[in-house]
C-alpha positions as CSV (number, residue, x, y, z in Angstrom):
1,X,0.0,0.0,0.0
2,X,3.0,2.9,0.7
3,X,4.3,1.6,-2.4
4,X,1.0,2.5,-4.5
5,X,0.8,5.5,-2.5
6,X,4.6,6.8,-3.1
7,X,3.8,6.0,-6.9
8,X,0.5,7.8,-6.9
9,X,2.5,11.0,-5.7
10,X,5.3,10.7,-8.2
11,X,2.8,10.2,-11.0
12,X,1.4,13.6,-9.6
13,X,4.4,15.7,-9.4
14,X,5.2,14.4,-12.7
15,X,2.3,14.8,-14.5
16,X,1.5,18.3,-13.1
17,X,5.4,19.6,-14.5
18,X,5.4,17.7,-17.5
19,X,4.6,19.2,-20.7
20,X,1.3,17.2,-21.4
21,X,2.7,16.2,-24.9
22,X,5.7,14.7,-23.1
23,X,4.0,12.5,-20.8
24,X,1.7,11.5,-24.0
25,X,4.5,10.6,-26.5
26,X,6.5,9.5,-23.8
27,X,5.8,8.3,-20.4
28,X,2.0,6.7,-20.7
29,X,3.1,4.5,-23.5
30,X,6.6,3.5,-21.1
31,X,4.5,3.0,-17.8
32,X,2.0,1.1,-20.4
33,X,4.8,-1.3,-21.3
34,X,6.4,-1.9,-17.9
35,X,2.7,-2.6,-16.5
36,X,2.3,-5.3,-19.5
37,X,5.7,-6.5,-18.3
38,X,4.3,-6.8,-14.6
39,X,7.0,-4.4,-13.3
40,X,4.4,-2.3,-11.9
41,X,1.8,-3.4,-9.6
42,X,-1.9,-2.0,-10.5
43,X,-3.3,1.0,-8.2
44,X,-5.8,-1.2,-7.4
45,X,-8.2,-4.2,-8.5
46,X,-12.0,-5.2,-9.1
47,X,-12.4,-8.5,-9.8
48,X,-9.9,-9.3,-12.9
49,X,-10.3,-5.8,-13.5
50,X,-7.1,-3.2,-12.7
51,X,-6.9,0.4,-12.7
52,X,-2.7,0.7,-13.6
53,X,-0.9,4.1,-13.0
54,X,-1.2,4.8,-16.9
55,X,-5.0,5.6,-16.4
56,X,-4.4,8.1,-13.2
57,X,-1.5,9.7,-15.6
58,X,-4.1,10.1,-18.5
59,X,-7.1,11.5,-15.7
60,X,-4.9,13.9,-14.2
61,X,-3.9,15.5,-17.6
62,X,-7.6,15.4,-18.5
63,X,-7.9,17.2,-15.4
64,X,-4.8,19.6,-16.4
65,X,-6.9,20.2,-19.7
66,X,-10.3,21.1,-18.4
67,X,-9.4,22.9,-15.4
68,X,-8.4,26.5,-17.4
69,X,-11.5,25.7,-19.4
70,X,-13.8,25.5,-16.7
71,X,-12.3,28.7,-15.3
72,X,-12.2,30.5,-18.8
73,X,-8.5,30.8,-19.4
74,X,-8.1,28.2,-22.1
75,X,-10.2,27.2,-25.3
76,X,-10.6,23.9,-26.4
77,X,-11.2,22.7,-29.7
78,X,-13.7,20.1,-30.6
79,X,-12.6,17.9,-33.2
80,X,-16.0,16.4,-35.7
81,X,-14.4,12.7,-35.2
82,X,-15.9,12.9,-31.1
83,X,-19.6,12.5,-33.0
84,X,-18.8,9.2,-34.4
85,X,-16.6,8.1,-30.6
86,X,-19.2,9.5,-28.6
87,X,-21.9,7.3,-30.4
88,X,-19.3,4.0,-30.5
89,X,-19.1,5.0,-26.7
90,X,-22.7,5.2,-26.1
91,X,-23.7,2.7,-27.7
92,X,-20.8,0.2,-26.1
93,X,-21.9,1.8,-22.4
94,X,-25.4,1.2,-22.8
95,X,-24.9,-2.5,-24.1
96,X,-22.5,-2.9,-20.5
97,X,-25.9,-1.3,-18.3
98,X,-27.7,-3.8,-19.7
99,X,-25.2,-6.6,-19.4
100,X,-25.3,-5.5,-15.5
101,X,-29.4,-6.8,-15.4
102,X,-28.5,-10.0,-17.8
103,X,-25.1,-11.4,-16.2
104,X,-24.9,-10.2,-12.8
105,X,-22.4,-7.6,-10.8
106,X,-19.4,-9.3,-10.7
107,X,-19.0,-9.2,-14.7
108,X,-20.5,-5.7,-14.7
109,X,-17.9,-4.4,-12.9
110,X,-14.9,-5.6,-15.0
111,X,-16.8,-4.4,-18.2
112,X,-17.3,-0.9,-17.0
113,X,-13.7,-0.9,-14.9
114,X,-12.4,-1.7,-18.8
115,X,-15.0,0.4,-20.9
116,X,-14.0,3.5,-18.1
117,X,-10.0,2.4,-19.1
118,X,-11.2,2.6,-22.5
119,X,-12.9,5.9,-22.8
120,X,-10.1,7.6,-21.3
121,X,-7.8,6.4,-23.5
122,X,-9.6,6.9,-26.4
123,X,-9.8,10.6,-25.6
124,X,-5.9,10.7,-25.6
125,X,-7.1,12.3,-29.6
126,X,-8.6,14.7,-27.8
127,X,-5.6,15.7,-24.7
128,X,-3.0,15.5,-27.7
129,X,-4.3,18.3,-29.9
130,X,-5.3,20.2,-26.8
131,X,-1.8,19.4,-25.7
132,X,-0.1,20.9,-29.0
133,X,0.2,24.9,-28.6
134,X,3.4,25.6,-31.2
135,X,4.5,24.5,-34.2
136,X,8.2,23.3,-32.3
137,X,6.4,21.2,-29.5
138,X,4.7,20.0,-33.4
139,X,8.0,19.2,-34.4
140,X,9.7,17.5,-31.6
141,X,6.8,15.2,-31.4
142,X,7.4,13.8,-35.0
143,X,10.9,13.5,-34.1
144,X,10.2,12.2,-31.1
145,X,8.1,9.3,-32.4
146,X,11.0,8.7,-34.8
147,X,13.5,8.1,-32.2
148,X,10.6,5.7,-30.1
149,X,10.1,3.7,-33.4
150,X,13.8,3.1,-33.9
151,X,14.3,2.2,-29.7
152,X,11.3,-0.5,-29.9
153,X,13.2,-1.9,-33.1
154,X,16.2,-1.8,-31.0
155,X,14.9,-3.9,-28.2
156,X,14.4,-6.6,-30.5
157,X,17.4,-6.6,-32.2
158,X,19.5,-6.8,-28.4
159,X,18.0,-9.9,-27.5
160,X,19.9,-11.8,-30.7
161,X,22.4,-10.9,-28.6
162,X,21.0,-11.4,-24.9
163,X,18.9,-14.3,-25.3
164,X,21.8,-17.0,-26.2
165,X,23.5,-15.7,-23.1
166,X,20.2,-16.5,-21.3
167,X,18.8,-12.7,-20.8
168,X,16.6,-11.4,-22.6
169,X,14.5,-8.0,-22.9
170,X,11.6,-8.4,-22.7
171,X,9.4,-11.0,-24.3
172,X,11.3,-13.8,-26.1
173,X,9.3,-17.3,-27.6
174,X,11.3,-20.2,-27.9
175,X,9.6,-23.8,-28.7
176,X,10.1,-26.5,-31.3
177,X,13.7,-25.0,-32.6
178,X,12.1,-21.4,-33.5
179,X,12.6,-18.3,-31.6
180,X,10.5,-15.4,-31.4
181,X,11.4,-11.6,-30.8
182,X,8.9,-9.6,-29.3
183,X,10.9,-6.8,-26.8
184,X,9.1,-5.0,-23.9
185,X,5.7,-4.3,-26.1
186,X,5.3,-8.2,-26.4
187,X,3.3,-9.4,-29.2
188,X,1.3,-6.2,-30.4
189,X,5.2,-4.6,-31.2
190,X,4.9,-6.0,-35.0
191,X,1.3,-3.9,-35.8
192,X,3.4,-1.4,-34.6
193,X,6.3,-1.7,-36.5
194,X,3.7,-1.8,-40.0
195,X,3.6,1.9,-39.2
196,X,7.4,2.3,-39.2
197,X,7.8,0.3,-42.5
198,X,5.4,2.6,-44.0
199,X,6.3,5.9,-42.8
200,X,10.2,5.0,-44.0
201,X,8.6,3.9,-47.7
202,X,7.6,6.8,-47.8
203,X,10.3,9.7,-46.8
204,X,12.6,7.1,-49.4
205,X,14.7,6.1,-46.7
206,X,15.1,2.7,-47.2
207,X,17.7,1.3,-44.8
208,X,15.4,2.5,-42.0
209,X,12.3,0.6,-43.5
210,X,15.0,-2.6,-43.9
211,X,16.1,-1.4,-40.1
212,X,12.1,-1.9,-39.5
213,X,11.8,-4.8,-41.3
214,X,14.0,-6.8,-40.2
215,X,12.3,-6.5,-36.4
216,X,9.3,-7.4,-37.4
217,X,10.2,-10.3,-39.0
218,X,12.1,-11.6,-35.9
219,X,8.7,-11.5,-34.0
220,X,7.6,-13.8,-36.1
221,X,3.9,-12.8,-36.5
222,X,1.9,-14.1,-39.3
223,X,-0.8,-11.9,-38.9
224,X,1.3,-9.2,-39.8
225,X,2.5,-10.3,-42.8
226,X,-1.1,-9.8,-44.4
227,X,-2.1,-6.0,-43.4
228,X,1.8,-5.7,-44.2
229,X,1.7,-6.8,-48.0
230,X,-1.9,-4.5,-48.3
231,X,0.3,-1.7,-47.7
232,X,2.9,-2.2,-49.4
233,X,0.2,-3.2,-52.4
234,X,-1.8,0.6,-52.1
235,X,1.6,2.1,-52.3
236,X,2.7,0.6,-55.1
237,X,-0.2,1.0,-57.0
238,X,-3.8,2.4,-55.8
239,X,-1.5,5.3,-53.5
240,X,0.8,5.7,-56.3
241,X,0.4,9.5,-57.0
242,X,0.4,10.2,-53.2
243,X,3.5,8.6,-52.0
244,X,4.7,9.7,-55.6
245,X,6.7,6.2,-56.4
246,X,8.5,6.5,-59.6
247,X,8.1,3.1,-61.3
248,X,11.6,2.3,-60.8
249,X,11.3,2.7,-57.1
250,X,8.1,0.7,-57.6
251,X,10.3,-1.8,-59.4
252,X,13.1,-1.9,-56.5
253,X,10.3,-2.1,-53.5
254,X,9.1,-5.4,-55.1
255,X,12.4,-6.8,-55.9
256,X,13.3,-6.2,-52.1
257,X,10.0,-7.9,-51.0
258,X,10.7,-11.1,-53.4
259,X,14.0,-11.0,-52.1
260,X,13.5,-10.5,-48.2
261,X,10.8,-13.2,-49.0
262,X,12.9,-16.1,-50.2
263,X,15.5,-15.0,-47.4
264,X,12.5,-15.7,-44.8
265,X,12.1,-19.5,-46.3
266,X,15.4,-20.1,-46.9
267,X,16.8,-19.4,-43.1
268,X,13.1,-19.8,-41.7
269,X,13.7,-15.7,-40.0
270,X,11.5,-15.5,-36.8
271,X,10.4,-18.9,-37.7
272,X,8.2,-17.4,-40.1
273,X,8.6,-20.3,-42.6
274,X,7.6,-23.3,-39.7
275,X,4.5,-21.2,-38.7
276,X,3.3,-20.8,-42.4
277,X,3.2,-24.6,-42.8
278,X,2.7,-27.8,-41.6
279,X,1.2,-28.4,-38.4
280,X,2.1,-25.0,-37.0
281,X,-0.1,-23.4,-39.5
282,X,-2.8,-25.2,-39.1
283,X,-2.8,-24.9,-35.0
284,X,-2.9,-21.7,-35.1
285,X,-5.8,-21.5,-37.5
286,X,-7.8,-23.9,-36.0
287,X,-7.3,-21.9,-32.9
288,X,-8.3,-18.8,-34.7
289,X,-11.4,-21.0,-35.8
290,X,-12.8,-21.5,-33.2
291,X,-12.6,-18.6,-31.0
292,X,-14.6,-16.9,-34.0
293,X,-17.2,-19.2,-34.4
294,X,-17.8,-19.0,-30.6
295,X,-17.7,-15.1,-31.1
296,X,-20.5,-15.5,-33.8
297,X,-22.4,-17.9,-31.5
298,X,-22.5,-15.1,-28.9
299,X,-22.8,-12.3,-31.4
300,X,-25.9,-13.9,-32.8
301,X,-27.9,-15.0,-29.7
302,X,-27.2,-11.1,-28.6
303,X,-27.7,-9.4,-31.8
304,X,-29.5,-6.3,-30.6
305,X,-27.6,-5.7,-27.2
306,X,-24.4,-7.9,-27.4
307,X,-22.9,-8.8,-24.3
308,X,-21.1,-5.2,-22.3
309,X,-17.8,-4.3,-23.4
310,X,-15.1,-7.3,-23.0
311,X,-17.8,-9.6,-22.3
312,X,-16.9,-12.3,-24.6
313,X,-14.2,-13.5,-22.2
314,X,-16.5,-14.3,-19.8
315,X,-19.7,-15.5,-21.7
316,X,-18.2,-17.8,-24.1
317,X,-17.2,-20.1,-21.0
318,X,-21.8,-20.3,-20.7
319,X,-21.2,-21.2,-24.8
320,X,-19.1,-24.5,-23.7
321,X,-15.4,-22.7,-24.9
322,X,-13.4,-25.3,-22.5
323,X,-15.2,-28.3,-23.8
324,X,-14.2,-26.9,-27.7
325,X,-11.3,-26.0,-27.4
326,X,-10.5,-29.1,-24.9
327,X,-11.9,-31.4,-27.6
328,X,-10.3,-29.7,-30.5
329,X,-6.7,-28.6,-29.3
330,X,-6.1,-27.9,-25.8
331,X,-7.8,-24.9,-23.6
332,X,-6.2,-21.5,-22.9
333,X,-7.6,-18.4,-21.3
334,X,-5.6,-16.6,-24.4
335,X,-8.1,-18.2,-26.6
336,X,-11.3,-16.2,-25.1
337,X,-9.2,-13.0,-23.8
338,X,-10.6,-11.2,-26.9
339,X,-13.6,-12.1,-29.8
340,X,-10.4,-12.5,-32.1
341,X,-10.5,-9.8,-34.5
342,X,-12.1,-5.8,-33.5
343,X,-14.6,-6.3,-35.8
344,X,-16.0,-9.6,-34.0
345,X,-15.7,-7.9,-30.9
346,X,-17.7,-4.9,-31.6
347,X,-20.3,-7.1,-32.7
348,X,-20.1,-9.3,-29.3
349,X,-19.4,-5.7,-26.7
350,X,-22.3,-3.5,-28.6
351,X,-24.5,-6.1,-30.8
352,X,-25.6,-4.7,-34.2
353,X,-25.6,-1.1,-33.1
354,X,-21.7,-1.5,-31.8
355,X,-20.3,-2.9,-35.2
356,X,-22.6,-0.7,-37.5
357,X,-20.8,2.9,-34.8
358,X,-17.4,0.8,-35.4
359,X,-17.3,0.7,-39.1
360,X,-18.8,4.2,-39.0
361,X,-16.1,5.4,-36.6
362,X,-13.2,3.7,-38.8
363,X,-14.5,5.4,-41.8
364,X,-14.5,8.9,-40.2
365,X,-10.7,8.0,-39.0
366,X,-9.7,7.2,-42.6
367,X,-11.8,10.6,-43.9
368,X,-9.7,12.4,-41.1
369,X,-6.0,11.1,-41.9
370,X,-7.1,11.8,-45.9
371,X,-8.4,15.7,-45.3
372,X,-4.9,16.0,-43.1
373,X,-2.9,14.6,-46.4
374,X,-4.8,16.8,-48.3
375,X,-4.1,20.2,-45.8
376,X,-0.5,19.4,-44.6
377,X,3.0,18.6,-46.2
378,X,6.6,17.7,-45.6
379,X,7.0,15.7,-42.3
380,X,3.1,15.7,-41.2
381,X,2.3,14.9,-44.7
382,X,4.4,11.9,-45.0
383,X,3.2,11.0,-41.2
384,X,-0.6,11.4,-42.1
385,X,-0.2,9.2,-45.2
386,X,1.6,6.4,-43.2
387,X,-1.2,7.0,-40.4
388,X,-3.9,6.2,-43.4
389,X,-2.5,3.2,-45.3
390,X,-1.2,1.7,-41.6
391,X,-5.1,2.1,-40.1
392,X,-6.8,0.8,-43.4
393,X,-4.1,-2.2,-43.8
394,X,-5.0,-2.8,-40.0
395,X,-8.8,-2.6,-40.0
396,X,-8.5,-4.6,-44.0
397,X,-5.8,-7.1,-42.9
398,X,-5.4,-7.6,-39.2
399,X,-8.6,-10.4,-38.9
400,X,-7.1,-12.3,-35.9
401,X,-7.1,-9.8,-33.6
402,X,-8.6,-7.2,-31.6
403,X,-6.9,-4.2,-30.8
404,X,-9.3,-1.0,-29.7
405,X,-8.9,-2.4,-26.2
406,X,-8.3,-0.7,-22.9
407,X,-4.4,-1.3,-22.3
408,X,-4.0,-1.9,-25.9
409,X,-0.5,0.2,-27.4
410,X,-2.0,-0.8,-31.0
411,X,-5.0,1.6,-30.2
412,X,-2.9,4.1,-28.0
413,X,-0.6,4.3,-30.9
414,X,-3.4,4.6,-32.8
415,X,-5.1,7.9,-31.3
416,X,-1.5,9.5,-31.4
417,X,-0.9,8.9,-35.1
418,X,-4.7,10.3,-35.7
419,X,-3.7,13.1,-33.4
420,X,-0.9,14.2,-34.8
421,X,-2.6,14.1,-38.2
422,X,-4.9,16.9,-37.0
423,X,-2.3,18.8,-35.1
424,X,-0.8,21.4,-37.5
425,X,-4.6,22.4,-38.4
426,X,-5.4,22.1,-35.1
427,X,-2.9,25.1,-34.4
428,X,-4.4,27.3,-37.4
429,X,-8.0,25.8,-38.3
430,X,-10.5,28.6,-37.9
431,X,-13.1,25.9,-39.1
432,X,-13.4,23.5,-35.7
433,X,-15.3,24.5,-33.2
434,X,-13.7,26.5,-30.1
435,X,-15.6,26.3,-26.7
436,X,-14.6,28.8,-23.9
437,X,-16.5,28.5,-20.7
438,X,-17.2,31.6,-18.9
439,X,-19.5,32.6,-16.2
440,X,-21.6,29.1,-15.8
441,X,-22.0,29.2,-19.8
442,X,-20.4,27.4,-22.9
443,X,-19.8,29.7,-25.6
444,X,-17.9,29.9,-29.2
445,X,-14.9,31.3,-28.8
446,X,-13.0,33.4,-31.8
């Protein structure tokens, strides 16, 4: 307890001197990672439910935000993407009320501990462009996330050097004479990394999209080869004209893939060439299987009101998930933790109404990162056109996972990349909407 305490008052002091884009870009994704890591203990717990010191970090800079608002010293700017959230929001809470009166308090309380989680990092969008006041905090931030994607690439690359001396940073997979690279960030660093490759494609630097690469092919993950290969695909053809590829750099990009490819089968990389065959490949899919047919099974019995946000995990135990997966392979909490890909599990949280306000929400994000390619250039143009082929190869290719989940780095990562899309029109749009509250009374501000 003095130890929670003593943390609570240095995450205080720290978030109250911090620049709010700091702590951001910075420290909620490094306390996010050593929590996943278990190297710090959650404030506290409900049920199988925690509230870690990343959510008091993101609350108290709300807090930061909206207290010169309320007192009219500060204006904040309303973004039109917070219609489409507040409706996926609504519609998500409202699905977890009812979930209270159908399942009982014990799994109501986990669903709104993680919707609460959820909500408050989903508005990280909104603390980032409120966060962003100059055009140099603008510009250290994309230089900033730079130097962050080349350290998590980093990470990976030490343990070929830690792990045969039996260390390792991080997470490290080693069965049936493959090994697996994960780092700190664990298995969600490779949907990261996508954004890296990309973002390097584009500003032509090509050893740094090899540097990239090259990581995430030590991880290993075959479910990001596919969103991978869509994005390379739209740059090389339907996002031609925007990443302006001549067709000799087209030509080179898919020499290198052919070529990286056969290197991948030839000394199995990652073990990238075990997983896609034999009886690896088909474990895994018949894992994959499974855990969406029971997410359909729930989906469907709950099509108007689904099952509360995260409730998947603990209904599809009712739907006879130990006695399929027993029977089939072998049972793993793993294989329930999540529907098994975000569209599944918006179906499952929200019903109907939570997909149909999901796919609504994902097309506003891709309309947002398209108008900021449109209005920006240089650095933020090359970032918002990474942010728009990453998201749409995610929400296109990424089918075996679930990712717009509280604790989730993909969908921290996510809001950040949207945020920053929106930041340099953020700092001179006069077409948003600008609240100043003064004297009990919300009004437009100039």
């Amino acid at each position: 307890m003095e130890q929670i305490l003593l943390s609570l008052v240095l995450a205080s002091i720290i978030s109250l001197l911090v620049p709010k884009w700091v702590l951001l870009v910075f420290c909620v994704p490094t306390l996010m990672i050593l929590s996943l890591m278990e190297m710090i203990p959650a404030i506290i717990s409900f049920g199988d439910a925690d509230i870690e010191i990343y959510d008091y970090i993101l609350f108290i800079i709300g807090i930061r935000i909206a207290g010169p608002f309320l007192i009219g010293k500060q204006k904040i700017t309303l973004h039109p993407i917070l219609l489409p959230v507040f409706i996926f929001l609504s519609v998500l809470l409202g699905s977890t009320i009812i979930a209270y009166y159908r399942f009982g308090e014990e799994i109501f309380i986990s669903e709104v501990i993680a919707f609460l989680r959820m909500v408050t990092q989903i508005f990280t969008f909104l603390f980032f462009i409120q966060s962003i006041r100059t055009e140099k905090e603008l510009a250290l931030t994309y230089k900033s996330l730079e130097y962050i994607g080349y350290i998590i690439a980093l990470t990976i690359y030490i343990n070929f050097i830690l792990y045969p001396l039996g260390l390792n940073l991080g997470e490290v997979m080693s069965s049936e004479g493959m090994t697996r690279y994960f780092g700190p960030i664990g298995d969600q660093v490779s949907f990261i990394l996508i954004f890296f490759i990309f973002k390097k494609l584009i500003d032509r630097k090509w050893i740094g999209a090899a540097i990239f690469a090259g990581a995430l092919l030590a991880t290993g993950t075959r479910a990001a080869i596919i969103p991978l290969g869509i994005g390379i695909g739209m740059m090389a053809f339907r996002m031609r004209k925007e990443v302006m590829l001549t067709g000799k750099e087209i030509a080179i990009l898919l020499i290198a893939c052919t070529i990286l490819s056969s290197f991948i089968i030839l000394y199995d990389v990652g073990g990238m060439k075990t997983r896609f065959s034999g009886s690896q490949l088909e474990l895994g899919l018949k894992q994959r299987v499974l855990t969406a047919q029971l997410a359909l099974d729930v989906f469907l019995d709950n099509f108007l009101t689904g099952v509360g946000f995260t409730g998947f995990r603990f209904l599809s135990l009712d739907y006879g998930a130990w006695a399929v997966f027993t029977k089939n392979l072998y049972f793993s909490p793993n294989f329930i933790a999540t529907a098994g890909n975000q569209f599944l599990q918006a179906a499952t949280d929200g019903g109907i109404l939570g997909l149909v306000s999901f796919a609504w929400l994902s097309i506003i994000i891709l309309k947002v990162f398209k108008k900021a390619i449109i209005y920006s250039r240089g650095d933020s143009y090359n970032h918002s056109l990474a942010g728009y082929i990453w998201f749409f190869s995610l929400l296109v290719g990424n089918l075996t996972n679930a990712w717009l989940l509280p604790g989730s780095l993909i969908s921290y990562f996510m809001w950040i990349i949207l945020g920053l899309a929106v930041a340099k029109r953020h700092l001179f749009s006069e077409n948003w909407v600008k609240l100043r509250y003064r004297n009990g009374q919300f009004n437009l501000a100039n």
